[in-house]
C-alpha positions as CSV (number, residue, x, y, z in Angstrom):
1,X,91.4,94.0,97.8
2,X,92.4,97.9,99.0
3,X,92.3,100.3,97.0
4,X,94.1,104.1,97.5
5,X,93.8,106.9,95.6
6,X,97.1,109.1,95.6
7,X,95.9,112.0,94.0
8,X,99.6,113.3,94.1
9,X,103.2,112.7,94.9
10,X,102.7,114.6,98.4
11,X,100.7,111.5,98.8
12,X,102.9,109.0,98.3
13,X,104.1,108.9,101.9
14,X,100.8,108.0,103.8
15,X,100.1,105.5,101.1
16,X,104.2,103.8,101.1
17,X,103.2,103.6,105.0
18,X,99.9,101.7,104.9
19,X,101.1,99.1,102.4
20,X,103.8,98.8,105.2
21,X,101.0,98.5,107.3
22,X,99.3,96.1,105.5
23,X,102.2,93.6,103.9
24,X,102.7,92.9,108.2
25,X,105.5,90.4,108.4
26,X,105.2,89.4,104.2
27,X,108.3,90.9,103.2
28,X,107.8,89.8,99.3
29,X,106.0,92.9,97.4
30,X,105.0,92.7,93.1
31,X,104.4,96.0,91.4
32,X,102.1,96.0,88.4
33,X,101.6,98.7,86.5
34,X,102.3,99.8,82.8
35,X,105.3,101.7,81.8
36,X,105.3,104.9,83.6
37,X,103.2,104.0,86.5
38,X,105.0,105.2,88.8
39,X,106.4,101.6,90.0
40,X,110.2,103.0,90.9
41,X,108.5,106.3,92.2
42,X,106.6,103.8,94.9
43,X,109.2,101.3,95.5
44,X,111.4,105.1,96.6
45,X,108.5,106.2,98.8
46,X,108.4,102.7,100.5
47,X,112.1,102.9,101.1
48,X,112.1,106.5,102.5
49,X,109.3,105.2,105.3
50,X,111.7,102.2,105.7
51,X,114.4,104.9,106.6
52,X,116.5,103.9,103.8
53,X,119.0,106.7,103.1
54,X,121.1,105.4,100.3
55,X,119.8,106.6,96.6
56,X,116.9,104.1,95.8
57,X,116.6,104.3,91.5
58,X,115.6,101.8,88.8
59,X,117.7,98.2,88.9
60,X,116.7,98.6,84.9
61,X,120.5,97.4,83.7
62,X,121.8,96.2,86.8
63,X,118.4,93.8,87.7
64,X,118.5,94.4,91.1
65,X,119.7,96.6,94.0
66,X,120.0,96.3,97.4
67,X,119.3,98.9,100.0
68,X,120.3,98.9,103.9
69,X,117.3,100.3,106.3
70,X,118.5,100.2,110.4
71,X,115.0,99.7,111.0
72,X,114.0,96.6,108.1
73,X,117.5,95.3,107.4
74,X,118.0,94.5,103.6
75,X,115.9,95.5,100.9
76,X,116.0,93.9,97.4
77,X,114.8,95.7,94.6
78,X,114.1,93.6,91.0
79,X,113.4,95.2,88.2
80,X,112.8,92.0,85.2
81,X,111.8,94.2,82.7
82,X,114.7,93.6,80.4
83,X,115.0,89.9,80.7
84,X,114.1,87.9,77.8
85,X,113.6,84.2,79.3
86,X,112.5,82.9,83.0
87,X,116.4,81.3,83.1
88,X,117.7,84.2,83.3
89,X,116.3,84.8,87.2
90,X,117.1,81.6,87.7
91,X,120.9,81.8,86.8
92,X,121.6,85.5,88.8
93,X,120.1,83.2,91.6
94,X,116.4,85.5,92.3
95,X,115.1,82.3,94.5
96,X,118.0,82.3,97.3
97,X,116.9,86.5,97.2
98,X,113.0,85.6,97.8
99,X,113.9,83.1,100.6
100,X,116.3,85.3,101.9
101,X,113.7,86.6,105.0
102,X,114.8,89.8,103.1
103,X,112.4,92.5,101.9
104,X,111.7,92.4,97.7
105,X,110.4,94.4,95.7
106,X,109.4,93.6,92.2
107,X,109.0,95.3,89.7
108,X,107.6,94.0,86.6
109,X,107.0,90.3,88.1
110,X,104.5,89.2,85.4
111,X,108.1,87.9,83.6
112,X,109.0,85.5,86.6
113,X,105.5,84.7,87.5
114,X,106.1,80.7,88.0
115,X,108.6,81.6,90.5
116,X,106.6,83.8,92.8
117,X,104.8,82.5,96.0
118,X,101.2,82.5,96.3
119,X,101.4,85.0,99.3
120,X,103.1,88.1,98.0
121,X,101.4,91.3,98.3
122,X,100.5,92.3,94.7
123,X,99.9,95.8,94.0
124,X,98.3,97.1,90.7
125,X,99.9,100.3,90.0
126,X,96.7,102.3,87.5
127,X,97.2,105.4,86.1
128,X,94.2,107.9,86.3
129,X,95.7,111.1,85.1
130,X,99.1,112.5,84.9
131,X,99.3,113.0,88.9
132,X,97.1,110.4,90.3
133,X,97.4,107.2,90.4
134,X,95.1,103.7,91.9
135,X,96.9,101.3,93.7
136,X,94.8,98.0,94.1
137,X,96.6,96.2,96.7
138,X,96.1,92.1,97.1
Protein backbone atom coordinates (compact mmCIF):
# COMPACT_ATOMS: atom_id res chain seq x y z
CA UNK A 1 0.00 0.00 0.00
CA UNK A 2 1.13 3.97 -0.83
CA UNK A 3 0.19 6.26 0.94
CA UNK A 4 0.32 10.43 -0.01
CA UNK A 5 -0.42 13.17 1.98
CA UNK A 6 -1.98 16.13 -0.14
CA UNK A 7 -1.77 18.70 2.31
CA UNK A 8 -3.64 21.00 -0.30
CA UNK A 9 -5.38 21.35 -3.58
CA UNK A 10 -2.06 22.90 -5.12
CA UNK A 11 -1.16 19.28 -4.50
CA UNK A 12 -3.38 17.53 -6.22
CA UNK A 13 -1.48 17.54 -9.46
CA UNK A 14 1.86 15.74 -8.38
CA UNK A 15 -0.34 13.27 -6.57
CA UNK A 16 -3.14 12.69 -9.92
CA UNK A 17 0.36 12.08 -11.76
CA UNK A 18 1.87 9.31 -9.54
CA UNK A 19 -1.35 7.31 -9.26
CA UNK A 20 -0.93 7.59 -13.13
CA UNK A 21 2.32 6.44 -12.45
CA UNK A 22 1.47 3.74 -10.49
CA UNK A 23 -2.09 2.29 -12.06
CA UNK A 24 0.78 1.51 -15.30
CA UNK A 25 -1.33 -0.16 -17.93
CA UNK A 26 -4.54 -0.92 -15.22
CA UNK A 27 -6.86 1.43 -16.60
CA UNK A 28 -9.79 0.36 -13.94
CA UNK A 29 -9.52 2.98 -10.83
CA UNK A 30 -12.23 2.70 -7.34
CA UNK A 31 -12.44 5.86 -5.19
CA UNK A 32 -13.28 5.37 -1.62
CA UNK A 33 -13.86 7.91 0.51
CA UNK A 34 -16.91 9.38 2.54
CA UNK A 35 -19.07 12.02 1.26
CA UNK A 36 -16.99 15.06 0.67
CA UNK A 37 -13.67 13.39 0.23
CA UNK A 38 -12.77 14.96 -2.42
CA UNK A 39 -13.51 11.84 -4.77
CA UNK A 40 -14.80 14.16 -7.96
CA UNK A 41 -12.02 16.76 -6.95
CA UNK A 42 -9.41 13.71 -7.67
CA UNK A 43 -11.05 12.05 -10.53
CA UNK A 44 -10.75 16.21 -12.14
CA UNK A 45 -7.01 16.31 -11.22
CA UNK A 46 -6.42 12.84 -12.90
CA UNK A 47 -8.18 14.10 -15.98
CA UNK A 48 -6.32 17.48 -16.28
CA UNK A 49 -2.78 15.26 -16.20
CA UNK A 50 -4.59 13.02 -18.71
CA UNK A 51 -4.98 16.34 -20.86
CA UNK A 52 -8.56 16.11 -20.80
CA UNK A 53 -10.07 19.48 -21.71
CA UNK A 54 -13.73 18.97 -21.64
CA UNK A 55 -15.49 20.02 -18.19
CA UNK A 56 -14.90 16.83 -15.89
CA UNK A 57 -17.93 17.12 -12.89
CA UNK A 58 -19.94 14.65 -10.85
CA UNK A 59 -21.95 11.76 -13.15
CA UNK A 60 -24.29 12.06 -9.78
CA UNK A 61 -27.76 12.04 -12.02
CA UNK A 62 -26.41 11.05 -15.19
CA UNK A 63 -24.27 7.80 -13.68
CA UNK A 64 -21.55 8.21 -15.82
CA UNK A 65 -19.60 10.49 -18.17
CA UNK A 66 -17.28 10.15 -20.64
CA UNK A 67 -14.29 12.25 -21.30
CA UNK A 68 -11.87 12.33 -24.60
CA UNK A 69 -7.94 12.74 -23.66
CA UNK A 70 -5.56 12.80 -27.14
CA UNK A 71 -3.08 11.25 -25.05
CA UNK A 72 -5.37 8.23 -22.99
CA UNK A 73 -8.28 7.92 -25.36
CA UNK A 74 -11.66 7.49 -23.46
CA UNK A 75 -12.25 8.05 -19.98
CA UNK A 76 -15.31 6.75 -18.09
CA UNK A 77 -16.36 8.24 -15.09
CA UNK A 78 -19.16 6.23 -12.66
CA UNK A 79 -20.54 7.77 -10.00
CA UNK A 80 -23.06 4.65 -8.21
CA UNK A 81 -23.96 6.63 -5.47
CA UNK A 82 -27.56 6.95 -6.27
CA UNK A 83 -28.39 3.47 -7.34
CA UNK A 84 -30.42 1.48 -5.14
CA UNK A 85 -29.83 -2.27 -6.45
CA UNK A 86 -26.58 -4.03 -8.18
CA UNK A 87 -29.29 -4.53 -11.47
CA UNK A 88 -29.27 -1.38 -12.08
CA UNK A 89 -25.32 -1.36 -13.39
CA UNK A 90 -26.05 -4.26 -14.88
CA UNK A 91 -29.04 -2.99 -17.17
CA UNK A 92 -27.14 0.61 -18.22
CA UNK A 93 -24.56 -2.13 -19.31
CA UNK A 94 -21.34 -0.99 -16.66
CA UNK A 95 -19.52 -4.49 -17.62
CA UNK A 96 -19.17 -3.86 -21.64
CA UNK A 97 -17.61 -0.18 -19.96
CA UNK A 98 -15.03 -2.09 -17.64
CA UNK A 99 -13.97 -4.43 -20.51
CA UNK A 100 -13.91 -1.73 -22.74
CA UNK A 101 -9.76 -1.35 -22.60
CA UNK A 102 -11.14 2.18 -21.57
CA UNK A 103 -10.01 4.13 -18.62
CA UNK A 104 -12.79 4.09 -15.33
CA UNK A 105 -13.10 5.77 -12.73
CA UNK A 106 -15.33 4.87 -9.92
CA UNK A 107 -16.62 6.51 -7.66
CA UNK A 108 -18.49 5.00 -4.86
CA UNK A 109 -17.76 1.28 -6.01
CA UNK A 110 -18.57 -0.37 -2.71
CA UNK A 111 -22.37 -0.51 -4.41
CA UNK A 112 -21.19 -2.67 -7.45
CA UNK A 113 -18.49 -4.52 -5.59
CA UNK A 114 -19.33 -8.17 -7.08
CA UNK A 115 -18.79 -6.78 -10.41
CA UNK A 116 -15.31 -5.33 -10.01
CA UNK A 117 -12.12 -7.27 -10.90
CA UNK A 118 -9.67 -8.25 -8.40
CA UNK A 119 -6.98 -5.98 -10.05
CA UNK A 120 -8.30 -2.49 -9.97
CA UNK A 121 -6.32 0.14 -8.22
CA UNK A 122 -8.34 1.05 -5.16
CA UNK A 123 -7.74 4.21 -3.60
CA UNK A 124 -9.01 5.23 -0.02
CA UNK A 125 -9.83 8.75 -0.16
CA UNK A 126 -9.38 9.97 4.19
CA UNK A 127 -10.11 13.16 5.21
CA UNK A 128 -7.56 14.66 7.78
CA UNK A 129 -8.62 18.26 8.00
CA UNK A 130 -10.60 20.53 5.88
CA UNK A 131 -7.57 20.82 3.23
CA UNK A 132 -5.67 17.63 3.51
CA UNK A 133 -6.52 14.73 2.60
CA UNK A 134 -4.73 10.58 2.78
CA UNK A 135 -4.99 8.68 -0.18
CA UNK A 136 -4.12 4.99 0.53
CA UNK A 137 -3.57 3.55 -2.76
CA UNK A 138 -3.86 -0.53 -3.37
Amino acid sequence: MLKIKIKGINELEFAAKKVLEIAGSNKTVAFYGEMGSGKTTFIKALCKAMNVESNVNSPSFSIINEYASLSHGTIFHFDFYRIEKIEEAYDFGFEEYLYSGNYCFIEWPEKIASLLPKDIISIKIIILSKLERKLEIN
